[in-house]
N, CA, C and O atoms as a GROMACS GRO file, in nm:
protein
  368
    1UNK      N    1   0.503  -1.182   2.075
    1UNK     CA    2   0.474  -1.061   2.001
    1UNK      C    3   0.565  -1.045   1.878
    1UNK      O    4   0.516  -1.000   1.775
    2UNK      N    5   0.673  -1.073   1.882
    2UNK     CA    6   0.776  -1.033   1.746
    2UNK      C    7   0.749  -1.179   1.656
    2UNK      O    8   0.794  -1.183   1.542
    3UNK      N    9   0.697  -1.261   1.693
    3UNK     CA   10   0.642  -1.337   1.584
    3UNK      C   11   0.558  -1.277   1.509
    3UNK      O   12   0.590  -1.254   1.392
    4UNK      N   13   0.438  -1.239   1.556
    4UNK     CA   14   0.320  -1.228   1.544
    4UNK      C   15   0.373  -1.041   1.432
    4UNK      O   16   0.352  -1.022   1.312
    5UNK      N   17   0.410  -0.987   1.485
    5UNK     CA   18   0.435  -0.864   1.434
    5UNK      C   19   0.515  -0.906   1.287
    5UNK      O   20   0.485  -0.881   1.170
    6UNK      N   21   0.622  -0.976   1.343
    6UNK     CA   22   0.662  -1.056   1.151
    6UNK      C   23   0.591  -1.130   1.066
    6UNK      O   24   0.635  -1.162   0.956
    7UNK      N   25   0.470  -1.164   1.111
    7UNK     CA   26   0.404  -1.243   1.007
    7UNK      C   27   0.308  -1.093   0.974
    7UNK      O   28   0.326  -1.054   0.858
    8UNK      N   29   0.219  -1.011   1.052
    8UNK     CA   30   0.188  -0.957   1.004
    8UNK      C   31   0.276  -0.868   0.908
    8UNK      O   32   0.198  -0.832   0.820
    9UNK      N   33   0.396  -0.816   0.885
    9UNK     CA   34   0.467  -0.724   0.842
    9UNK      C   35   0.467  -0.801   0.659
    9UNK      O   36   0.426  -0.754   0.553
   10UNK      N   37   0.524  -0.916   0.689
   10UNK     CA   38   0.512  -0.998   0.591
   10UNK      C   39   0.390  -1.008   0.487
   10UNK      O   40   0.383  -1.003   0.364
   11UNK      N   41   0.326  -1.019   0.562
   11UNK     CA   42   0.158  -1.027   0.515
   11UNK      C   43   0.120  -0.882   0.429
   11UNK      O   44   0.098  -0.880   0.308
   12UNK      N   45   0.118  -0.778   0.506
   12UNK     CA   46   0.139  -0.640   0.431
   12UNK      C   47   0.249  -0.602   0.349
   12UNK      O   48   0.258  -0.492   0.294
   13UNK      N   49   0.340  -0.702   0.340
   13UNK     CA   50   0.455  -0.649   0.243
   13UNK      C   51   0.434  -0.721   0.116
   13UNK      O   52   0.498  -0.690   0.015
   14UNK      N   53   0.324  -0.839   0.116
   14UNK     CA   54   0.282  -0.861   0.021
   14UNK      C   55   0.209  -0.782  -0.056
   14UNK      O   56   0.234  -0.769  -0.176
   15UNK      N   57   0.133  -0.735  -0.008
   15UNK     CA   58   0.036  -0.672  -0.026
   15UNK      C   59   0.071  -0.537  -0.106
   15UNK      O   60   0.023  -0.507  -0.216
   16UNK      N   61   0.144  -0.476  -0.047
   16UNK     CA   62   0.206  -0.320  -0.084
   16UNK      C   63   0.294  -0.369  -0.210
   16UNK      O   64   0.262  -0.303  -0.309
   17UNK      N   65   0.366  -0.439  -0.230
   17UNK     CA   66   0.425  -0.475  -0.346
   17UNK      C   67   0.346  -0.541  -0.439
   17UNK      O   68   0.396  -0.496  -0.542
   18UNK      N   69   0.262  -0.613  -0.474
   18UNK     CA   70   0.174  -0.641  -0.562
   18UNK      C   71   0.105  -0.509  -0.580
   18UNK      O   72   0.110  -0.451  -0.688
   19UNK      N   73   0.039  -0.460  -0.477
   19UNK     CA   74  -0.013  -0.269  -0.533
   19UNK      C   75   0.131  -0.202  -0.598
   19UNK      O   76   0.116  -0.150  -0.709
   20UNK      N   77   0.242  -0.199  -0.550
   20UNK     CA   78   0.350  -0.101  -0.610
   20UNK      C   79   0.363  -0.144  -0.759
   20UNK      O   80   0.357  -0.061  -0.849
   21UNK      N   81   0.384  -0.291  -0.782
   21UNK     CA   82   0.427  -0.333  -0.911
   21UNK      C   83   0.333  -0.296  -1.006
   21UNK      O   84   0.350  -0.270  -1.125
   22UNK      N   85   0.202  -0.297  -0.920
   22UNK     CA   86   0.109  -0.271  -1.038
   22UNK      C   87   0.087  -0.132  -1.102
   22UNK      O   88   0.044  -0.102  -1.214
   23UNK      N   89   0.145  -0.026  -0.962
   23UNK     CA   90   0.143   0.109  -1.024
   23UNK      C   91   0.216   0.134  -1.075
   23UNK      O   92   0.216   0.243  -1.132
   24UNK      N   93   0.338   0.034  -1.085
   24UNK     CA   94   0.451   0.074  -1.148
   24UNK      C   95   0.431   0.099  -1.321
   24UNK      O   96   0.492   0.170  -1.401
   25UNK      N   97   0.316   0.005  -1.334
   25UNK     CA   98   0.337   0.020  -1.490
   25UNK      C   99   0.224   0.122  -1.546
   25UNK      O  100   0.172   0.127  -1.658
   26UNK      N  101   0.206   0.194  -1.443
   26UNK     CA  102   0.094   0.344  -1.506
   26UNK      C  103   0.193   0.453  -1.544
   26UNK      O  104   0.286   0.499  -1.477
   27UNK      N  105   0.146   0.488  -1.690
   27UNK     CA  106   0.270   0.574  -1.727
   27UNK      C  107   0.241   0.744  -1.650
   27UNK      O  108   0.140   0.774  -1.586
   28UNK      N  109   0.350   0.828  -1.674
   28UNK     CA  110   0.373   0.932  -1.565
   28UNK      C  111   0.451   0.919  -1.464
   28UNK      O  112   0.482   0.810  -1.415
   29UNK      N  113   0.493   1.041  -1.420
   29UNK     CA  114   0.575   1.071  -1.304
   29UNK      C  115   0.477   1.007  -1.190
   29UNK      O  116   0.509   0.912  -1.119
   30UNK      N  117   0.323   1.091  -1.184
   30UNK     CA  118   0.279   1.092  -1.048
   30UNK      C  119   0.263   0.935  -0.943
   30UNK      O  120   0.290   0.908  -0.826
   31UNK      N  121   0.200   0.847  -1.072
   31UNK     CA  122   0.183   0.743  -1.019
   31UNK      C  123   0.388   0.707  -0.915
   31UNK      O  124   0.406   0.677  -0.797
   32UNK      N  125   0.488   0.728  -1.017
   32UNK     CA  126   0.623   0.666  -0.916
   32UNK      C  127   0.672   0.734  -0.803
   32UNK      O  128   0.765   0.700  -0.731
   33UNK      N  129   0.577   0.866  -0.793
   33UNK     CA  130   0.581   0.990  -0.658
   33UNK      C  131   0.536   0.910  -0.590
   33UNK      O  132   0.610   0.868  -0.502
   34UNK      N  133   0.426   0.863  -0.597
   34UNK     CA  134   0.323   0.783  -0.520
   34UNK      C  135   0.371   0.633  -0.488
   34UNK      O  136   0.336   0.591  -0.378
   35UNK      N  137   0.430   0.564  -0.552
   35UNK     CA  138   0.495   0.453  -0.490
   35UNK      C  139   0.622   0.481  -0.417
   35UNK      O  140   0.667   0.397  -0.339
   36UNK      N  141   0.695   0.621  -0.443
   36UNK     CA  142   0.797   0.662  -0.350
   36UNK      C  143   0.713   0.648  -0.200
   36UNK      O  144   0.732   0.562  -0.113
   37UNK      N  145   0.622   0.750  -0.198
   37UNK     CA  146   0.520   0.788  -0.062
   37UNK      C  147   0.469   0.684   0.014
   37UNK      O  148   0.478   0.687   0.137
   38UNK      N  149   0.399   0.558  -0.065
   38UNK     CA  150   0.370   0.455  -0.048
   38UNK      C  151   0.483   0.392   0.043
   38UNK      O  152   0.442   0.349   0.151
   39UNK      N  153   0.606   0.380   0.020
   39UNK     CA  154   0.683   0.333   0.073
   39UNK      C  155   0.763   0.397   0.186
   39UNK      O  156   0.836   0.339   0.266
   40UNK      N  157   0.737   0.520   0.178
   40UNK     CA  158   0.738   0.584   0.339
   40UNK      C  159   0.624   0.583   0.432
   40UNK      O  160   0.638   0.559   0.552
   41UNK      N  161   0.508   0.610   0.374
   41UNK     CA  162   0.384   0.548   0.469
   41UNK      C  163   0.434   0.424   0.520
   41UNK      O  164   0.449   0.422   0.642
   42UNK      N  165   0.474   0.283   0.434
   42UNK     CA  166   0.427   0.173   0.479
   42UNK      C  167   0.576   0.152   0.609
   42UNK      O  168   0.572   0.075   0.704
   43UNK      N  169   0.664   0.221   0.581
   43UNK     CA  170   0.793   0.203   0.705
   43UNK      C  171   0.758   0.299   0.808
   43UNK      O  172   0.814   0.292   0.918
   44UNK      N  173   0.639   0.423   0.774
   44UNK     CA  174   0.595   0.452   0.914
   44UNK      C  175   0.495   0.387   0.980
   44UNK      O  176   0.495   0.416   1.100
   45UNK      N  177   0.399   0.301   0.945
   45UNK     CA  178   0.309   0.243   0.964
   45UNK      C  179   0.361   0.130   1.040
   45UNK      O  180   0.292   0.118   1.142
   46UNK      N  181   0.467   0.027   1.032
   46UNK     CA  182   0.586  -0.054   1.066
   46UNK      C  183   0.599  -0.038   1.188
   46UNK      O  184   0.556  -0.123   1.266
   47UNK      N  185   0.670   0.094   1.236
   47UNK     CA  186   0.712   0.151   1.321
   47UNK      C  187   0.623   0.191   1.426
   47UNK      O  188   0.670   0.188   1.540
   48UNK      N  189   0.462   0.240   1.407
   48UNK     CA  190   0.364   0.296   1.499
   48UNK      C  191   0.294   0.204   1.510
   48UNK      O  192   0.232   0.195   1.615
   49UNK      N  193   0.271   0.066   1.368
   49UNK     CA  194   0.194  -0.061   1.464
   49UNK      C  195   0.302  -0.144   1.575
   49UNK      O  196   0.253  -0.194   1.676
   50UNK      N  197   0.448  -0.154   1.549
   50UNK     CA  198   0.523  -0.201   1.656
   50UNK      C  199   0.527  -0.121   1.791
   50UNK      O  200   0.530  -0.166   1.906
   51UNK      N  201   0.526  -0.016   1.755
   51UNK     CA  202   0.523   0.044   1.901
   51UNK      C  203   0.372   0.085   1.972
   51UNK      O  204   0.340   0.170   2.055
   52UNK      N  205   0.314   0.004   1.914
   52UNK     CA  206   0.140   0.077   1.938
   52UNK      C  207   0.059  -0.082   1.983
   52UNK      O  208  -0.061  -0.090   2.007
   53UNK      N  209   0.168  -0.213   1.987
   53UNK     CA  210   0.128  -0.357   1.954
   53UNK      C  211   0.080  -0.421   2.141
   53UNK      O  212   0.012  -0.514   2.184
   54UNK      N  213   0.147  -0.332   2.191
   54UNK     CA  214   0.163  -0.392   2.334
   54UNK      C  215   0.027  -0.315   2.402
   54UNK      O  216   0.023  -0.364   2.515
   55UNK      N  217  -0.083  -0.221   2.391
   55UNK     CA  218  -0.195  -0.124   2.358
   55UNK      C  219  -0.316  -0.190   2.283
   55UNK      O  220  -0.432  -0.150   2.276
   56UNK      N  221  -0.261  -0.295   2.230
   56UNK     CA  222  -0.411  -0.406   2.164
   56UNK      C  223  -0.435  -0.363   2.064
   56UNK      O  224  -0.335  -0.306   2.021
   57UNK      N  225  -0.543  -0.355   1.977
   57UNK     CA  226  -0.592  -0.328   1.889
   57UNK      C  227  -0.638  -0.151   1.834
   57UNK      O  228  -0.644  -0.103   1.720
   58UNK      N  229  -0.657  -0.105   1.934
   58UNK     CA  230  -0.645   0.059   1.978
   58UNK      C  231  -0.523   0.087   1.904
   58UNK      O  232  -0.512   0.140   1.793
   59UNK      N  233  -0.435   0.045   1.981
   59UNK     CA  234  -0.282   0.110   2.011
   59UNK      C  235  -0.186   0.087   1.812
   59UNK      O  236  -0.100   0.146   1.745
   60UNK      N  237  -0.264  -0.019   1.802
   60UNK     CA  238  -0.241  -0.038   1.684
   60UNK      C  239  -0.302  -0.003   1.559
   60UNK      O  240  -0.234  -0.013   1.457
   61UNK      N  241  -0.421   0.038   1.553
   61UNK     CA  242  -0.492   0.096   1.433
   61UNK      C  243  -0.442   0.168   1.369
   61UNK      O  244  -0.458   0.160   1.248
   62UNK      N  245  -0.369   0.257   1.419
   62UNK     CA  246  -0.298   0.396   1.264
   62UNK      C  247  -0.188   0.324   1.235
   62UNK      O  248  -0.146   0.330   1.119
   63UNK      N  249  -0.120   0.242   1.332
   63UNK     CA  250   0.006   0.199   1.228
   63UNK      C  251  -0.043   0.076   1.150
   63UNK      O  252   0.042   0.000   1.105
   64UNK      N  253  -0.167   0.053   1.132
   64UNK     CA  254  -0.194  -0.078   0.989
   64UNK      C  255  -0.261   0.039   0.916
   64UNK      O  256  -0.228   0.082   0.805
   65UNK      N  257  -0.345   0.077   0.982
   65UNK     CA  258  -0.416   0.233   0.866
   65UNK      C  259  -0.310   0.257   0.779
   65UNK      O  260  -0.296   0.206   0.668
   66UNK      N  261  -0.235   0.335   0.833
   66UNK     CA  262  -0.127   0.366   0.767
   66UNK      C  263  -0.030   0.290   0.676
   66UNK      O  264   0.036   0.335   0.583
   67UNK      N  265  -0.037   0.154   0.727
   67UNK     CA  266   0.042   0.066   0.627
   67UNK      C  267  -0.048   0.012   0.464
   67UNK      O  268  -0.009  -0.003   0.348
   68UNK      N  269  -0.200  -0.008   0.542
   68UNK     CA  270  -0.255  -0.056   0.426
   68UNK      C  271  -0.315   0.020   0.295
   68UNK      O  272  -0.311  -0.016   0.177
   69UNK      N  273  -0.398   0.188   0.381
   69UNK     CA  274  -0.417   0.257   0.245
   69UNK      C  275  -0.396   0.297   0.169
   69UNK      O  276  -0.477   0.322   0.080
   70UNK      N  277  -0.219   0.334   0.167
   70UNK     CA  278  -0.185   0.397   0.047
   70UNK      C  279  -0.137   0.239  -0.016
   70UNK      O  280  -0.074   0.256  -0.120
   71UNK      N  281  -0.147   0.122   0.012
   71UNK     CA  282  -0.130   0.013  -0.063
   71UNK      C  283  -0.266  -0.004  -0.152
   71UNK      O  284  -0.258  -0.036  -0.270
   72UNK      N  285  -0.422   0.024  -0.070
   72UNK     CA  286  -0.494  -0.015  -0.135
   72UNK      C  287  -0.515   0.105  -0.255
   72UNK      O  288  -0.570   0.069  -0.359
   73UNK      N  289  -0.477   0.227  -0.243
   73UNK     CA  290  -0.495   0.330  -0.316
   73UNK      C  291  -0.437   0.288  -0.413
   73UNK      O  292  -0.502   0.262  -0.515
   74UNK      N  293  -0.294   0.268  -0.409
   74UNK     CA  294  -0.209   0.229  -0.549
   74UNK      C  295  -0.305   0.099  -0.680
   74UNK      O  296  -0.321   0.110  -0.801
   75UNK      N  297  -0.352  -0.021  -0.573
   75UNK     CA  298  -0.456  -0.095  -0.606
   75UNK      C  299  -0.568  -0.001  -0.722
   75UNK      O  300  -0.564  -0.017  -0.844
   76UNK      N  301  -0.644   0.079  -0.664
   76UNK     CA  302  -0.709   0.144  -0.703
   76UNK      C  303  -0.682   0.245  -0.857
   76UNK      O  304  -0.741   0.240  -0.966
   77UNK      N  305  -0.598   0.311  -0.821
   77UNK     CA  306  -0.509   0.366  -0.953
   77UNK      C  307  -0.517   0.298  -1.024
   77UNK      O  308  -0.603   0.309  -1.112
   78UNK      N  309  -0.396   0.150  -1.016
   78UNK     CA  310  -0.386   0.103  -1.122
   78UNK      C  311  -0.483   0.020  -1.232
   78UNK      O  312  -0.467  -0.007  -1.351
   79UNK      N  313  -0.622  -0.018  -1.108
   79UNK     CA  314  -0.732   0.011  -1.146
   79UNK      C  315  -0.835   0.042  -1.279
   79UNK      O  316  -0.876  -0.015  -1.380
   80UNK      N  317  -0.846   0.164  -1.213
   80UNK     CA  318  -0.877   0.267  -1.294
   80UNK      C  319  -0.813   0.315  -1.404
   80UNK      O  320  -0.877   0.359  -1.499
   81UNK      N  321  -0.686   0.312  -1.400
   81UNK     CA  322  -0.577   0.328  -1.542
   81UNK      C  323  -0.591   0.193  -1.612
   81UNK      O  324  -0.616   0.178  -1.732
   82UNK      N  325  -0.578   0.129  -1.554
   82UNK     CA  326  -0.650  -0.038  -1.691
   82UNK      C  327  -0.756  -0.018  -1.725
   82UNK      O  328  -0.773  -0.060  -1.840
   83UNK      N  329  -0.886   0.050  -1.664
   83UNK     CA  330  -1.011   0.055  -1.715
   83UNK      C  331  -1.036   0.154  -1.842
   83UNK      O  332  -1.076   0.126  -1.955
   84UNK      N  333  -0.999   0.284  -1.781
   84UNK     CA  334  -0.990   0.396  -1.872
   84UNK      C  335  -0.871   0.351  -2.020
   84UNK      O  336  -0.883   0.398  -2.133
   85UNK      N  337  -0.818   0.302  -1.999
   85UNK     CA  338  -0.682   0.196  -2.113
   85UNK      C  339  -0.781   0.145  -2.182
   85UNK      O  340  -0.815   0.196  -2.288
   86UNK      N  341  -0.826   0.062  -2.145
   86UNK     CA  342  -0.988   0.002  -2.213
   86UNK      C  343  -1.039   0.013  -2.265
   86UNK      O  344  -1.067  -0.055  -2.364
   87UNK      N  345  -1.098   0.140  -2.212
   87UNK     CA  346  -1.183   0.216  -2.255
   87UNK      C  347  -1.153   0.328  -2.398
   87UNK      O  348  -1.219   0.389  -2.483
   88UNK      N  349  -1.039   0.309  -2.366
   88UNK     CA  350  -0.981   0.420  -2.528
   88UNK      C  351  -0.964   0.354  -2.611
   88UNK      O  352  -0.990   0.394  -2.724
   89UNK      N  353  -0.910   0.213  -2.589
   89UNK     CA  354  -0.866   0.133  -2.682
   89UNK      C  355  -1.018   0.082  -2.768
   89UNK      O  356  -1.021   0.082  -2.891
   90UNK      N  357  -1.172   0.031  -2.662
   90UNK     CA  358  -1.238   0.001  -2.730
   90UNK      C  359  -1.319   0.131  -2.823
   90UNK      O  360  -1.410   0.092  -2.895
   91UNK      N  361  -1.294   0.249  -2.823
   91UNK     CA  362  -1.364   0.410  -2.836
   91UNK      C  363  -1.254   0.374  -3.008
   91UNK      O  364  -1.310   0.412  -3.111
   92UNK      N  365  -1.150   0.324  -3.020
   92UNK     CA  366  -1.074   0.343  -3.116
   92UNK      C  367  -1.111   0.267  -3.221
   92UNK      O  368  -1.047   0.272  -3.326
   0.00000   0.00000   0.00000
């Protein structure tokens, strides 16, 4: 099990940091609120899929829920802020 829990952790820490870096470069406060949050979701998510791991797949669902959406959200943002970027630049 503590293999298996470190590769997954690993695996999502990829993940959340390629989403963070990318929100990092959306200008504004809100987006770096949100990679603060991001990064308390993803150490509670840590914590409730390890203790939720020995329960199967059940026991574990909110703590990857929790680890992966506000990763894919940040994804999303930054997104949408390159598109709309785009989009002004080609309007200009």
């Amino acid at each position: 099990m503590p293999r298996a829990f470190l590769q997954n952790t690993l695996e999502q820490a990829f993940i959340a940091t390629i989403g963070i870096l990318a929100l990092a470069t959306v200008k504004g406060e809100a987006a770096l609120a949100y990679v603060v949050g991001t990064v308390v979701l993803f150490s509670l998510g840590r914590v409730t899929f390890l203790r939720g791991y020995p329960r199967g797949a059940g026991g574990r669902a909110f703590g990857i829920a929790t680890t992966a959406l506000p990763a894919l959200g940040a994804y999303g943002w930054a997104l949408v802020d390159m598109a709309s970027e785009a989009a002004r630049l080609a309007a200009a």
